[in-house]
N, C-alpha and C positions, 0 to 999 in steps of 0.2 A: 863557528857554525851554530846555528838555532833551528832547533826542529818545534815547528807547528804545530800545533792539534789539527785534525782534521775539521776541514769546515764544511758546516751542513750546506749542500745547495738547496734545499727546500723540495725537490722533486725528487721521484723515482722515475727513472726512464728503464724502461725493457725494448732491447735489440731485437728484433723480429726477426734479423740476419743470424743471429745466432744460435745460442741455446735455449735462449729465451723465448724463441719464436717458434718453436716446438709446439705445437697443436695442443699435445698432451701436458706440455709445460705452460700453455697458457691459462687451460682447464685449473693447474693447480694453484695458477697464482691467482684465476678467479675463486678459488674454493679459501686462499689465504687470505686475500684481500678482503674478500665476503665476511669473511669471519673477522677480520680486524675492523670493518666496520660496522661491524651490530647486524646484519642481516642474518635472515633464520636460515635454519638449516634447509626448508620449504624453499624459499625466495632462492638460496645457491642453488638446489639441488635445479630450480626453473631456469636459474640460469645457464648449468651446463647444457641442459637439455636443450635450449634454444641454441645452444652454439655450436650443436651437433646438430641441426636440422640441415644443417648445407656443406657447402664446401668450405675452404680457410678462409678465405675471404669474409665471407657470413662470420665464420668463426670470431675472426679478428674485429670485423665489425662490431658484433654484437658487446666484446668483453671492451671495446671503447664507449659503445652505449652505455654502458653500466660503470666502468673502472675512468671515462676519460678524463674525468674532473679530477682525477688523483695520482694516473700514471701515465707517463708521457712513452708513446708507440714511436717508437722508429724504425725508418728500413734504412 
């Protein structure tokens, strides 16, 4: 038997079905991701706040607007 390394797949996906898709868990992986990519704490803190101006949908919209080039949304 041979055990593998793990192999990178190049993407992050987050389940919107599951924990991940938690409103309040989406805020905070915009608040993680923002900060893994250089964005100011200004520019997050604009992004939560647009993502609370509606409902989940808006929500989820909005953190594709900004996250989609780096994290793959699934339902």
């Amino acid at each position: 038997m041979t055990i593998r390394n793990k192999q990178p797949n190049g993407e992050i996906v987050l389940d919107l079905t599951g924990p991940d898709g938690n409103a309040f868990a989406l805020m905070g992986h915009a608040m993680n991701f923002g900060k893994q990519l250089g964005f100011s704490k200004l520019a997050i803190d604009g992004i939560i706040e647009e993502m609370e101006l509606s409902d989940y949908e808006h929500l989820v919209q909005t953190f594709d607007k900004y996250f989609g080039d780096y994290i793959v949304l699934e339902r």
